[in-house]
N, CA, C and O atoms as CSV, one atom per row, in Angstrom:
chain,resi,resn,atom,element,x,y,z
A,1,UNK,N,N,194.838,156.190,167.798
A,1,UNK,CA,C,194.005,156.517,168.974
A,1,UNK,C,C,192.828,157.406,168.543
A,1,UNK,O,O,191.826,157.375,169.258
A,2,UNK,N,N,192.834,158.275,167.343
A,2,UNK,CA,C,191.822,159.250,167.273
A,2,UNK,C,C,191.190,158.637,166.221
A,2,UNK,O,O,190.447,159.361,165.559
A,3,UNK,N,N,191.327,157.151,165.802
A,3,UNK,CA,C,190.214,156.698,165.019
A,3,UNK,C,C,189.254,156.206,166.043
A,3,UNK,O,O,188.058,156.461,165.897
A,4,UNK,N,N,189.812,155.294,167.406
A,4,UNK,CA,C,189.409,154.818,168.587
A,4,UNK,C,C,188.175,155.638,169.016
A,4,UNK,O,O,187.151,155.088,169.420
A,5,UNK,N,N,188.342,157.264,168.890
A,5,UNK,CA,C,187.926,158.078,169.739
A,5,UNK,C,C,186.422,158.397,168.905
A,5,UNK,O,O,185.345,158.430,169.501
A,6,UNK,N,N,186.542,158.578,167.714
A,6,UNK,CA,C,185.720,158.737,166.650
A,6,UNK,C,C,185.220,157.630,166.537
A,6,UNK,O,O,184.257,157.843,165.800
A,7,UNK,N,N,185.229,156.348,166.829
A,7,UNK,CA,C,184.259,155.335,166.691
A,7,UNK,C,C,183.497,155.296,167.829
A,7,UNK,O,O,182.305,155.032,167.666
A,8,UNK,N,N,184.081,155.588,169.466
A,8,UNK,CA,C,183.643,155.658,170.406
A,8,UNK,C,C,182.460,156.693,170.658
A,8,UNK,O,O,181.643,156.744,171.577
A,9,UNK,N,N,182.657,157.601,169.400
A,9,UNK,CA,C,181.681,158.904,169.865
A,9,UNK,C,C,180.170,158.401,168.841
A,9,UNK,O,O,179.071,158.862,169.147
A,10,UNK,N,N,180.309,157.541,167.782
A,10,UNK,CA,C,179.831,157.097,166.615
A,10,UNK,C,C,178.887,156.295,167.562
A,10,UNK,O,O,177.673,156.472,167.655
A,11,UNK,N,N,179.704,155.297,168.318
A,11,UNK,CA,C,178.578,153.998,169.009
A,11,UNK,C,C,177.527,154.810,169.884
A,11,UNK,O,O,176.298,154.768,169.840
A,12,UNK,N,N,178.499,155.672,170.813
A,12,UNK,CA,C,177.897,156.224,172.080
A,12,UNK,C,C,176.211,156.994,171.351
A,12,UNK,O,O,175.141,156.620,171.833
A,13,UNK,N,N,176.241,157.879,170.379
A,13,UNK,CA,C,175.983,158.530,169.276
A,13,UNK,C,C,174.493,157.492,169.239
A,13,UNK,O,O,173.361,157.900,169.498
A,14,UNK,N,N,174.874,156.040,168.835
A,14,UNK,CA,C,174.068,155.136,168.505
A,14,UNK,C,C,173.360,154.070,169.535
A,14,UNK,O,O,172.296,153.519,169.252
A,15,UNK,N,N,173.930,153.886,170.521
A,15,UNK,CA,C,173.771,152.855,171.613
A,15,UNK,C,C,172.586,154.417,172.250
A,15,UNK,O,O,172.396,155.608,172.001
A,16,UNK,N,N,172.208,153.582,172.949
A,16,UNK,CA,C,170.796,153.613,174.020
A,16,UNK,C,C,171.831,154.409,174.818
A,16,UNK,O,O,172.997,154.482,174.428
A,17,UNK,N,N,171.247,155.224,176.348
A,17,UNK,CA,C,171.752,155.685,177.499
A,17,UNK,C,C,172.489,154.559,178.467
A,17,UNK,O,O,173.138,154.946,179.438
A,18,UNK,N,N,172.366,153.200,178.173
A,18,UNK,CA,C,172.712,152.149,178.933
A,18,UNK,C,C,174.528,151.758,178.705
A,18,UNK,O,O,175.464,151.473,179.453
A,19,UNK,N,N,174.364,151.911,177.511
A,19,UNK,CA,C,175.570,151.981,176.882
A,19,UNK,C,C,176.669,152.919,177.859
A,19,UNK,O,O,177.492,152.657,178.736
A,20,UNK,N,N,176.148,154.223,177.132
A,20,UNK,CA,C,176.515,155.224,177.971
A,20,UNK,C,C,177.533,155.144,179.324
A,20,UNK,O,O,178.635,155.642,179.556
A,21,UNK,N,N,176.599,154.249,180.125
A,21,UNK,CA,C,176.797,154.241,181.902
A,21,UNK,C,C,178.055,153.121,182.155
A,21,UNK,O,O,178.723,152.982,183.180
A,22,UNK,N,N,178.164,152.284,180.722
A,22,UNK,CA,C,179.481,151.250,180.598
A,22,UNK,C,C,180.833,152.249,180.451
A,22,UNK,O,O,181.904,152.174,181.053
A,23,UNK,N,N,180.460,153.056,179.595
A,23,UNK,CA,C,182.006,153.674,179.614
A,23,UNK,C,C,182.203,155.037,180.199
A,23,UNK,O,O,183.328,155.536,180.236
């Protein structure tokens, strides 16, 4: 789960604000 969490912060990190508003 805390690799999950660390990739999630990596994308968010990288994706646009649009991204963002998905999760």
């Amino acid at each position: 789960m805390a690799e999950n969490r660390l990739l999630l912060d990596v994308v968010l990190r990288l994706s646009p604000p649009k991204t963002h508003n998905l999760v």
